[in-house]
PAZAPA-4460 file (N, C-alpha, C; in steps of 0.05 Angstrom, whole numbers, plus 32768, in hexadecimal, padded with zeros to 4 digits):
% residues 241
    n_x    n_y    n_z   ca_x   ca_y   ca_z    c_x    c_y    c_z   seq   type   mol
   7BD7   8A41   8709   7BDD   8A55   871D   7BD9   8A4B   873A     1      X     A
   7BC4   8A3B   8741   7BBD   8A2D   8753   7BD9   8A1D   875A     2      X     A
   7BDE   8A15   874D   7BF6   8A00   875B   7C0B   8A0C   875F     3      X     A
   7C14   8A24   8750   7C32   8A38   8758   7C2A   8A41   8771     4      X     A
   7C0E   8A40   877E   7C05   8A52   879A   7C11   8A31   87B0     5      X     A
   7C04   8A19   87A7   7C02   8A0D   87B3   7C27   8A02   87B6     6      X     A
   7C33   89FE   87A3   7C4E   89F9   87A3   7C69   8A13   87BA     7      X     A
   7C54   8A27   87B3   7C5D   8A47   87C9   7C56   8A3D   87E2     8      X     A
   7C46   8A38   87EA   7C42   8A33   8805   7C4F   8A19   8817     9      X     A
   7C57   89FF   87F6   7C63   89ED   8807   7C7C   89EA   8809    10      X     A
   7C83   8A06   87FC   7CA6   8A0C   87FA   7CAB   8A18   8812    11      X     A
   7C96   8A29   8816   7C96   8A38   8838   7C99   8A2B   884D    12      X     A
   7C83   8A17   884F   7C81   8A09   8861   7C9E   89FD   8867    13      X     A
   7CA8   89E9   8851   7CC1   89E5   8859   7CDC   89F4   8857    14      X     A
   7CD2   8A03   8856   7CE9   8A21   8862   7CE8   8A18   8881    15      X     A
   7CD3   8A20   8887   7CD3   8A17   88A3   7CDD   8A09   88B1    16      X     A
   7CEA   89E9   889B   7D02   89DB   88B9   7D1A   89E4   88B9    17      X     A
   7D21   89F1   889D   7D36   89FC   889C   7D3D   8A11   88BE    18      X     A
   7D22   8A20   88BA   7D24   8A38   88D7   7D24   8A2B   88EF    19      X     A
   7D24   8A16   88F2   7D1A   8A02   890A   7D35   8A09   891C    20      X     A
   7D4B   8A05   890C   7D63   8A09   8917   7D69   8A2D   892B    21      X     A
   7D5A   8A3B   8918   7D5C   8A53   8919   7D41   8A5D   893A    22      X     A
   7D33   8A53   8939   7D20   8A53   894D   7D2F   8A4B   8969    23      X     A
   7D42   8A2D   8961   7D4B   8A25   897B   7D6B   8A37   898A    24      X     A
   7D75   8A42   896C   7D83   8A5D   8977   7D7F   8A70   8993    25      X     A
   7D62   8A85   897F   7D5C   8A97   8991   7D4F   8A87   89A6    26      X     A
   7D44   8A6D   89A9   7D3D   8A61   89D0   7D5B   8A6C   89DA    27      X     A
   7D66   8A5B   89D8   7D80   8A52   89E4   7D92   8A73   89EA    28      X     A
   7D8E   8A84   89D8   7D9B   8A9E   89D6   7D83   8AB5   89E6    29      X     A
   7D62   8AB5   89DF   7D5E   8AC7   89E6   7D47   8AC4   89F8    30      X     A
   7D42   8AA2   8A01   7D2C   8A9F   8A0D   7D16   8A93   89FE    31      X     A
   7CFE   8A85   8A0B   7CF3   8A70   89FE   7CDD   8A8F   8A00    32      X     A
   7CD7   8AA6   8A07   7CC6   8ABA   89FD   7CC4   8AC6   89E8    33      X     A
   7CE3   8AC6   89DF   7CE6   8AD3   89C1   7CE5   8AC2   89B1    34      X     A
   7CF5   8AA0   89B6   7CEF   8A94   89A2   7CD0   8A90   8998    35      X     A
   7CB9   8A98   89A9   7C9E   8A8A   899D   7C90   8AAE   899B    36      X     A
   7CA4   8AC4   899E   7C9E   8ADC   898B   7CA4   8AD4   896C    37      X     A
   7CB8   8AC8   8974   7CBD   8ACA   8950   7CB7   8AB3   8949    38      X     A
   7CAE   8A9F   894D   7C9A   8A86   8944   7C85   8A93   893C    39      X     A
   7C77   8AA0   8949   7C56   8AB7   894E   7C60   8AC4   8932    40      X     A
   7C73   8AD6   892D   7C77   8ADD   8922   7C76   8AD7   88FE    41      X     A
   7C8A   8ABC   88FE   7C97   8AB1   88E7   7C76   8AA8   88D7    42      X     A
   7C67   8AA0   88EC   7C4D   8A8F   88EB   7C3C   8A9E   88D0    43      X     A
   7C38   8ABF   88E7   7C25   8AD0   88E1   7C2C   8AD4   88C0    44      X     A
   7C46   8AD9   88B4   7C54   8AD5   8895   7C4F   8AC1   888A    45      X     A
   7C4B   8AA6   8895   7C3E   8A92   8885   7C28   8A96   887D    46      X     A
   7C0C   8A99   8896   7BF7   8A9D   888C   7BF3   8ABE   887A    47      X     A
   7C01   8AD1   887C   7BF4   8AE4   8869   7BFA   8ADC   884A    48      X     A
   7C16   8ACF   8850   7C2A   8ACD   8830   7C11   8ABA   8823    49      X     A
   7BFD   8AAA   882E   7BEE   8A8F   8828   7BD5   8AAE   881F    50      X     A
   7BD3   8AB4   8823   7BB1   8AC8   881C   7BB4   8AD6   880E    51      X     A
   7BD4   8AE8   880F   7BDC   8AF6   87F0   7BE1   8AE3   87DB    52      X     A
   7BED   8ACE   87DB   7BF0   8AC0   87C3   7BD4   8ABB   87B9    53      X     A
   7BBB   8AB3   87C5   7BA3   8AAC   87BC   7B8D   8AC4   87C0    54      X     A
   7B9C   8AE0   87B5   7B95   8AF2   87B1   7B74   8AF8   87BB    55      X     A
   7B7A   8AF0   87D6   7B63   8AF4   87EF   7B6F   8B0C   880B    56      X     A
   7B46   8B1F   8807   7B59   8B2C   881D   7B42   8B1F   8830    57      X     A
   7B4A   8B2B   8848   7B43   8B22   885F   7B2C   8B39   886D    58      X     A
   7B14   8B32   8874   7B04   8B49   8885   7B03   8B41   889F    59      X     A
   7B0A   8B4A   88B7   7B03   8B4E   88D9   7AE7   8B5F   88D3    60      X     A
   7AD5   8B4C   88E5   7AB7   8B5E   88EA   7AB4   8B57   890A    61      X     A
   7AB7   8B74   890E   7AB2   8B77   8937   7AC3   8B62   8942    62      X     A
   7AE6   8B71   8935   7AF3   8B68   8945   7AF6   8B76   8961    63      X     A
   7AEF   8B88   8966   7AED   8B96   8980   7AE4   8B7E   899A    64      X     A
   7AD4   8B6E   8993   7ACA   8B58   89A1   7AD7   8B3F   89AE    65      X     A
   7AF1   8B47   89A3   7B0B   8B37   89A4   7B0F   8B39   89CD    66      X     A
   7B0D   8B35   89D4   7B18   8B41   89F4   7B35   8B39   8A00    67      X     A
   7B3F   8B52   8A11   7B5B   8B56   8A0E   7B6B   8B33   8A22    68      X     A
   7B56   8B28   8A30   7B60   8B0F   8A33   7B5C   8AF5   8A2B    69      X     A
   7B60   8ADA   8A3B   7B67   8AC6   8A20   7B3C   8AB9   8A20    70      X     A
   7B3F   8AAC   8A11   7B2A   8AA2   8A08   7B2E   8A88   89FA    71      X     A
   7B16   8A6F   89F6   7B09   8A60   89E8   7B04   8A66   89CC    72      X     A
   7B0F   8A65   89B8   7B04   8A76   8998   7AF8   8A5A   898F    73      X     A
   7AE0   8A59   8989   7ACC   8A45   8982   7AC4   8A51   8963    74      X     A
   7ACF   8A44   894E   7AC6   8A45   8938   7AC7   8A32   892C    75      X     A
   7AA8   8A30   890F   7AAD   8A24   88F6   7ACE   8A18   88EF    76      X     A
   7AC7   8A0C   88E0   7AE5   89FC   88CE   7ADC   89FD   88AF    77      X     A
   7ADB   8A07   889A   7ADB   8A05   887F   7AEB   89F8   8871    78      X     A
   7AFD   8A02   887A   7B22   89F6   8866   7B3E   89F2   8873    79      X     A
   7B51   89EE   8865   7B65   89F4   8873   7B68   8A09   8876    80      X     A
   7B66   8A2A   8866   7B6C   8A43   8871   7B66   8A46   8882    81      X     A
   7B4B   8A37   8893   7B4A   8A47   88A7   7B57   8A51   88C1    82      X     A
   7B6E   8A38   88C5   7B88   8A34   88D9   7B99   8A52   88D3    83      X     A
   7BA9   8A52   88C6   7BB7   8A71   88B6   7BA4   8A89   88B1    84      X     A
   7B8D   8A87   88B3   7B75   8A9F   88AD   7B79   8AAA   88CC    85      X     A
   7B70   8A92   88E6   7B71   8A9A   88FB   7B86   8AA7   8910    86      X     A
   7B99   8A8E   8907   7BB6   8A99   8916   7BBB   8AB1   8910    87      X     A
   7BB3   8ABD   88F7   7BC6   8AD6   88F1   7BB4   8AEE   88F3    88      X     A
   7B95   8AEA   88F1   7B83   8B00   88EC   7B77   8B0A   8902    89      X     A
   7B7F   8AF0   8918   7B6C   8AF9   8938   7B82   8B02   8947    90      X     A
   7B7D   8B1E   8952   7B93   8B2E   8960   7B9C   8B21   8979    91      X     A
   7B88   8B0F   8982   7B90   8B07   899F   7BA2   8AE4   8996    92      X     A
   7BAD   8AE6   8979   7BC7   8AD5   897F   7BBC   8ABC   8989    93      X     A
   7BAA   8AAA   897E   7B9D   8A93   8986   7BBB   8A76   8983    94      X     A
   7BB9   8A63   898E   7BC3   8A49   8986   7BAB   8A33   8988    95      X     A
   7BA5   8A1B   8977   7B94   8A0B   897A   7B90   89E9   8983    96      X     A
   7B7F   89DF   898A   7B79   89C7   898D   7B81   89C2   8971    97      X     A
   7B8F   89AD   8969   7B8F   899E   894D   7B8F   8981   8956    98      X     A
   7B88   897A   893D   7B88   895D   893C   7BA1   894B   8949    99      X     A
   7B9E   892F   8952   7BBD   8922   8956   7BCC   8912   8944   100      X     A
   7BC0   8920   8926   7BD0   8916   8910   7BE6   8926   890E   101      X     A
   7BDF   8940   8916   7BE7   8957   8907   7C14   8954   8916   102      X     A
   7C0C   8949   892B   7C20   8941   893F   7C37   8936   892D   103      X     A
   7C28   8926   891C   7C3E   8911   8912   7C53   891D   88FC   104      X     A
   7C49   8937   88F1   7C56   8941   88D8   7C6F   8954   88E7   105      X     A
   7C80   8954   88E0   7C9A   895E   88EB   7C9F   897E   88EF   106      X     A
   7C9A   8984   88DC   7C9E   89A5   88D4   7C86   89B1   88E1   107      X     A
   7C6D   89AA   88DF   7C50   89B1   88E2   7C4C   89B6   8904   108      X     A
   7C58   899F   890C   7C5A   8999   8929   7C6B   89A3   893C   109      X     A
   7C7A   89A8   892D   7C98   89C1   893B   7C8D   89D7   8944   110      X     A
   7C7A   89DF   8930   7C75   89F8   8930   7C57   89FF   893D   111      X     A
   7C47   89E9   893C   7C33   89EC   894E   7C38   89F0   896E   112      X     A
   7C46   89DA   896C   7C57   89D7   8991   7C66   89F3   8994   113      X     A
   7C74   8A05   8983   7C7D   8A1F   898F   7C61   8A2C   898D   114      X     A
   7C43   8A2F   898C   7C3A   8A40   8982   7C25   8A3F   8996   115      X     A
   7C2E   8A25   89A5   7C17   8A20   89C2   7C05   8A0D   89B1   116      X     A
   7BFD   8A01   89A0   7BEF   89E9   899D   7BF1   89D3   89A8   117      X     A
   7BD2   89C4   89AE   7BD0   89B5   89B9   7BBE   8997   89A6   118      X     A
   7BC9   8983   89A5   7BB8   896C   8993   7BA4   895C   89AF   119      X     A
   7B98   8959   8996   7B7D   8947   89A1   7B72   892F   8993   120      X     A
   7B6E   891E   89A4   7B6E   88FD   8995   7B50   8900   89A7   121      X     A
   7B35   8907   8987   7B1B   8905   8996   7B10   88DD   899C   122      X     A
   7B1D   88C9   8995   7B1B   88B5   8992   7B19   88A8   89AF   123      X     A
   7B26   88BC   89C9   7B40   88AF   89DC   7B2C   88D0   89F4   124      X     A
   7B19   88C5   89FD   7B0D   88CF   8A18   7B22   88DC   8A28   125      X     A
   7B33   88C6   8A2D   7B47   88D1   8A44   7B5B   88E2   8A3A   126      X     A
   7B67   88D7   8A27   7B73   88ED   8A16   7B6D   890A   8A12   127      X     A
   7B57   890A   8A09   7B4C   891C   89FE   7B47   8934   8A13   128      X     A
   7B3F   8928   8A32   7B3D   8939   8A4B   7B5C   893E   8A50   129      X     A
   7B6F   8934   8A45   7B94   893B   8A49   7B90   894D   8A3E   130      X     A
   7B94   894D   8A2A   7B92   895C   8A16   7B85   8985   8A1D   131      X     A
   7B6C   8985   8A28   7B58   8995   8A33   7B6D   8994   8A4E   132      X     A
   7B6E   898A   8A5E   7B85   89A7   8A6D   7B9A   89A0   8A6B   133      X     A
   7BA4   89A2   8A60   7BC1   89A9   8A4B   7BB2   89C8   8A46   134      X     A
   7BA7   89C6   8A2B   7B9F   89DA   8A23   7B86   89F2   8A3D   135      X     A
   7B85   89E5   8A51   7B76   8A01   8A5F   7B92   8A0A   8A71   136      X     A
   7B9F   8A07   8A76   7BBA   8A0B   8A80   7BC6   8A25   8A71   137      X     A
   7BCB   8A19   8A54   7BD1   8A37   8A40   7BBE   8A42   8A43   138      X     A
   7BA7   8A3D   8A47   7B93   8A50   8A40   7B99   8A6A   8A59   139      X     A
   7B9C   8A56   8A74   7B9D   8A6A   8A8F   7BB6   8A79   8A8B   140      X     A
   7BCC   8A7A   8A7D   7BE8   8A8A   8A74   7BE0   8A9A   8A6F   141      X     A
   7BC6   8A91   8A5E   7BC0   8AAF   8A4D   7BBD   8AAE   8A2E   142      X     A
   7BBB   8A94   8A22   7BC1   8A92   8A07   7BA6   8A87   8A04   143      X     A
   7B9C   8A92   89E7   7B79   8A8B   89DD   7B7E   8A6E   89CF   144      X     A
   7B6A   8A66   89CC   7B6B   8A46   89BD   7B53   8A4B   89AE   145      X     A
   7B60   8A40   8992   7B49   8A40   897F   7B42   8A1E   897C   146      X     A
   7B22   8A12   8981   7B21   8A02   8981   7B07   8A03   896B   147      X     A
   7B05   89EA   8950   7AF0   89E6   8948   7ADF   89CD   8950   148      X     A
   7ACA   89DA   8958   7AB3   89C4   895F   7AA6   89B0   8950   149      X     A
   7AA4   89B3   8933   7A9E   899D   8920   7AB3   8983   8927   150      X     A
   7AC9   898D   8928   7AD7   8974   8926   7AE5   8970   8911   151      X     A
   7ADF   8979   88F3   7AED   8977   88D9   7AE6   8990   88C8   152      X     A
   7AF2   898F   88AD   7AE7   89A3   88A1   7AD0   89A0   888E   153      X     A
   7AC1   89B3   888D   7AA2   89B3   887F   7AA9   89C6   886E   154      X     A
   7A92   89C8   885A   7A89   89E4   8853   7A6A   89EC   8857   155      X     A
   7A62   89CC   8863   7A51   89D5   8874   7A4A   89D8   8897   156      X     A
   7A3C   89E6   889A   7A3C   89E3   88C1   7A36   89CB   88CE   157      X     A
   7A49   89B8   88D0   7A39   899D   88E4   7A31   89A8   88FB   158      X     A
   7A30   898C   8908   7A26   8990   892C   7A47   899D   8938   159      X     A
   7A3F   89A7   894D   7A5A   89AF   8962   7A5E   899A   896F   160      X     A
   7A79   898B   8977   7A75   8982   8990   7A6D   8982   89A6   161      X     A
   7A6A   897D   89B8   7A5E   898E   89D4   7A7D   898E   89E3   162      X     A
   7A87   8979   89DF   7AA4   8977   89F3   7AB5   898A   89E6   163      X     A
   7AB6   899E   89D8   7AC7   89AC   89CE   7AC6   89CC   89DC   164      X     A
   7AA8   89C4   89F1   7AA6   89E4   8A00   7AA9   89E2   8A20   165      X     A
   7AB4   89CA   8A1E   7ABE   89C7   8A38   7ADA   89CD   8A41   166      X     A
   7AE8   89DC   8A33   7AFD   89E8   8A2D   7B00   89FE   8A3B   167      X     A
   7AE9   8A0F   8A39   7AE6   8A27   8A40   7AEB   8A21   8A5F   168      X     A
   7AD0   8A17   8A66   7AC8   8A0C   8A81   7AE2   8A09   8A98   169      X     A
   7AF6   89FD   8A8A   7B0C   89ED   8A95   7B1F   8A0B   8A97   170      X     A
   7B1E   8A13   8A87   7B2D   8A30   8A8A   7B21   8A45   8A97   171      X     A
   7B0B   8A4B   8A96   7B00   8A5F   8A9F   7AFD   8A79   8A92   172      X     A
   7AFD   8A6F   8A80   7B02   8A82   8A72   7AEA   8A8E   8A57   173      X     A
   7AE0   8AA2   8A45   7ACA   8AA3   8A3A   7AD1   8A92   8A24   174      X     A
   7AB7   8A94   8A0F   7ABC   8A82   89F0   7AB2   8A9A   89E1   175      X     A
   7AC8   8A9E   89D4   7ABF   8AB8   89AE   7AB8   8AA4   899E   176      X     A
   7AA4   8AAC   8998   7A93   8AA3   8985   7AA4   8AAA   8969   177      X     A
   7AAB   8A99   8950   7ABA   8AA4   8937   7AAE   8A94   8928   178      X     A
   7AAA   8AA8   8914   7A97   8AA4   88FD   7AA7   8AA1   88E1   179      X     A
   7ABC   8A88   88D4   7AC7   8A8C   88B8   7AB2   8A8D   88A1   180      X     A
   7AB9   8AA4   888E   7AA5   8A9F   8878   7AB2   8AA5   8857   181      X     A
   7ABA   8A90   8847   7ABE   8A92   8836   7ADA   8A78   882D   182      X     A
   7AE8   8A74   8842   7B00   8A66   883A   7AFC   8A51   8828   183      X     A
   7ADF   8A44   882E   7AE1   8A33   8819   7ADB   8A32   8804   184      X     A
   7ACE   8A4D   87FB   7AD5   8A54   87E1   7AEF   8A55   87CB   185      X     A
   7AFF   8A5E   87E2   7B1C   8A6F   87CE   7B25   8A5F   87B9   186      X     A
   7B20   8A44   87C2   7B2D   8A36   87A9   7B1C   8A37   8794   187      X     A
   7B07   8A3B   8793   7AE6   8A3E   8779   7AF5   8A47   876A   188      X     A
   7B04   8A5C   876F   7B04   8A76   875A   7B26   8A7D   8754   189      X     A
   7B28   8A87   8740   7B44   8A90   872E   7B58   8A9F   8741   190      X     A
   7B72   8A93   8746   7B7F   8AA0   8752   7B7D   8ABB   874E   191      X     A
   7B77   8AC2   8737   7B81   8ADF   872D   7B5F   8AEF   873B   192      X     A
   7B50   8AE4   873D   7B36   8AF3   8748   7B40   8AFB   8765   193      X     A
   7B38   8B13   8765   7B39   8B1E   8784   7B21   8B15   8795   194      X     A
   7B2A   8B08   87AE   7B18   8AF3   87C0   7B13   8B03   87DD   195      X     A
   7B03   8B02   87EC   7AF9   8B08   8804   7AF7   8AF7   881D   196      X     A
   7AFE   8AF5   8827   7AF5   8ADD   8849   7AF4   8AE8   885C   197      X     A
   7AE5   8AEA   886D   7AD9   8AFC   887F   7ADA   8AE9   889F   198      X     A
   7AE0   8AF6   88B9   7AE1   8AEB   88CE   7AD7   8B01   88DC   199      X     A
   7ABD   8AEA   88E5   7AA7   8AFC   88F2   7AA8   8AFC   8919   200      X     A
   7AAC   8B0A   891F   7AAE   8B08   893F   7A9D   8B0D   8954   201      X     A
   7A8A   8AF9   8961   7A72   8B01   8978   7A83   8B10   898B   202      X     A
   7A73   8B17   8997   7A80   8B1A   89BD   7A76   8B02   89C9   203      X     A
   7A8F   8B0E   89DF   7A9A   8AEB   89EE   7A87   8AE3   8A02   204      X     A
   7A82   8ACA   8A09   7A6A   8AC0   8A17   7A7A   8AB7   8A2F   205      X     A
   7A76   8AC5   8A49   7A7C   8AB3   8A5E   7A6B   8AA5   8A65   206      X     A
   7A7C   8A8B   8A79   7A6B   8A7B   8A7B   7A6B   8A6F   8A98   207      X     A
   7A77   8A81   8AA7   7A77   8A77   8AC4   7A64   8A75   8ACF   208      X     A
   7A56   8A88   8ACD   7A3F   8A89   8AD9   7A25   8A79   8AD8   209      X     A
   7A2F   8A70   8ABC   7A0C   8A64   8AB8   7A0C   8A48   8AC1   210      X     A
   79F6   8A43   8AC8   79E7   8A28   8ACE   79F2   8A0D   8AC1   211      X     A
   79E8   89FB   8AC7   79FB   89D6   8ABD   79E1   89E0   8AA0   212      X     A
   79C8   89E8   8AA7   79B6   89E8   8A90   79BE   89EE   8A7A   213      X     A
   79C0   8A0C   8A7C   79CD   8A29   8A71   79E7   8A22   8A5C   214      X     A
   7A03   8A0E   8A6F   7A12   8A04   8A61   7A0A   89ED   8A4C   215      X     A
   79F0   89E9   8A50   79EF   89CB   8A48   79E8   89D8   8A23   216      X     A
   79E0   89F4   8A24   79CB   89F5   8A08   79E2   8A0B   89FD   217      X     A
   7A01   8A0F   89FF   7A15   8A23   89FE   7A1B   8A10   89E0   218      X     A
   7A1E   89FF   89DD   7A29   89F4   89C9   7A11   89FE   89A7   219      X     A
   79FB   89FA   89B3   79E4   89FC   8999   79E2   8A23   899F   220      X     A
   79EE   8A34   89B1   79E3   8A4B   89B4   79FD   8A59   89A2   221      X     A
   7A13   8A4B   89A5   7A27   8A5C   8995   7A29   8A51   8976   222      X     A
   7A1F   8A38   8975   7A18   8A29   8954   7A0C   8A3E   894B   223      X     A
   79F4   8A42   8952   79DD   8A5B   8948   79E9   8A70   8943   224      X     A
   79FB   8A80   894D   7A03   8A99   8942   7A18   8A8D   8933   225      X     A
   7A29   8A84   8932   7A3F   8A7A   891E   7A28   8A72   8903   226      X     A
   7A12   8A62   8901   7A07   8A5B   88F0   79FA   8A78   88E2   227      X     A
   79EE   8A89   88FA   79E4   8AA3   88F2   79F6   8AB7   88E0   228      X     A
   7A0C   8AB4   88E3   7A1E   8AC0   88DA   7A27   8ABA   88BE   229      X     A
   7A2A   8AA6   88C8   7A31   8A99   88AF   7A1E   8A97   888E   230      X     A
   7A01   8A8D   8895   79F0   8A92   8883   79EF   8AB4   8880   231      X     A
   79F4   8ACA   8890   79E6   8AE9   888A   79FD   8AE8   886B   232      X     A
   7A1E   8AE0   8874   7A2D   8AEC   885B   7A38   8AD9   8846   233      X     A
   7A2F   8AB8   884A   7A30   8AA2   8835   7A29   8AB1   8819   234      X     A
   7A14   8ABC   8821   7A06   8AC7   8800   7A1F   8AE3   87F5   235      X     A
   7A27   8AE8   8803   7A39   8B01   87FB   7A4B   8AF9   87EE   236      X     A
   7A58   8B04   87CF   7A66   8AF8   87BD   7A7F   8AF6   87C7   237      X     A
   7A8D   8ADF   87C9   7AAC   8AE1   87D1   7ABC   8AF2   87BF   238      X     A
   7ABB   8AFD   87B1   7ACD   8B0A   8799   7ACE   8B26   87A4   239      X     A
   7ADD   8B32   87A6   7ADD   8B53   87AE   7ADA   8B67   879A   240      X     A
   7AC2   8B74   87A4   7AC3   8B89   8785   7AD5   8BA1   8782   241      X     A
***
């Protein structure tokens, strides 16, 4: 059953160059605003069609905390859902820092680049500060960036980067704290079991104000509630009763 989910999703995916054509239509016909409505759009159907097939639903906790402008989204990394969990579950319409592998895959990369993504080569200092305003630029448009601070995916909490909250800084903008809990379960268990994954939301931390100190301990102060969070509902059964 596992593999008819996994074979569904990579039939989707390459649906997608097929639309490639269809994306560069409506630019050319209705404007490069609608074409990345309906990129936003086409996207948000990937990631749900990916959570119904693996008969997972989704919980928002204090999404209210969301704020109506753009932001830093600093969360955990578990799995790959968590890319499609976020794009589609956080109302404020995030695009993310990804890797500069991710660049090289054709279809993957089409569609990041309509979606406001930005790659990052952490190897390459200078780069990497390209990279960071590139991305505080979207950020000042108005578009949120989801960036993970581990660096890769766990299922456990590593260290954060520190250079990954200098993002904010550069933008001016606050950091939401986001808490994933469960994704890397889903695969544990039987397609056919009904599954739970939960995205937990702080309120947003500005950071203009504070001190070179203040910024200096932002990285271990938002680890702690992501970690807090994370341990209160780890123990809670992923399976839905």
């Amino acid at each position: 059953m596992l593999l008819i989910v996994k074979l569904k999703v990579l039939l989707l995916t390459l649906s997608y160059f097929f639309a490639e054509p269809y994306i560069i239509f409506i630019k050319l016909t209705k404007g490069e605003n609608e074409m990345r409505k309906k990129a936003k759009k086409m996207s948000h159907l990937w990631s749900k069609s990916i959570f119904k097939w693996l008969n997972t639903n989704v919980e928002i906790i204090n999404e209210e905390n969301i704020p109506e402008g753009p932001v830093v989204v600093i969360s955990n990394h578990q799995s790959s859902l968590d890319i499609p969990l976020l794009m589609c579950y956080l109302k404020n319409n995030p695009s993310f820092i990804a890797k500069k592998e991710l660049k090289r895959i054709p279809v993957v990369s089409f569609w990041m680049n309509l979606l406001g993504c930005v790659y990052l080569d952490r190897k390459s200092p200078r780069s990497a500060l390209l990279s960071f305003k590139k991305a505080a630029e979207i950020i000042q448009s108005g578009q949120s960036i989801v960036i993970f601070p581990e660096g890769t995916r766990s299922r456990e909490l590593k260290e954060f980067k520190k250079g990954s909250f200098k993002l904010a800084l550069m933008a001016g903008v606050p950091i939401l704290p986001v808490t994933i809990i469960g994704t890397e379960r889903v695969m544990d268990y039987k397609i056919s079991q009904k599954k739970c994954v939960r995205i937990l939301i702080e309120k947003p931390i500005s950071i203009e104000q504070l001190s070179k100190e203040e910024l200096k301990l932002i990285p271990e102060i938002v680890r702690e509630k992501i970690e807090k969070n994370y341990n209160t509902f780890i123990d809670d059964s992923i399976l839905c009763m």
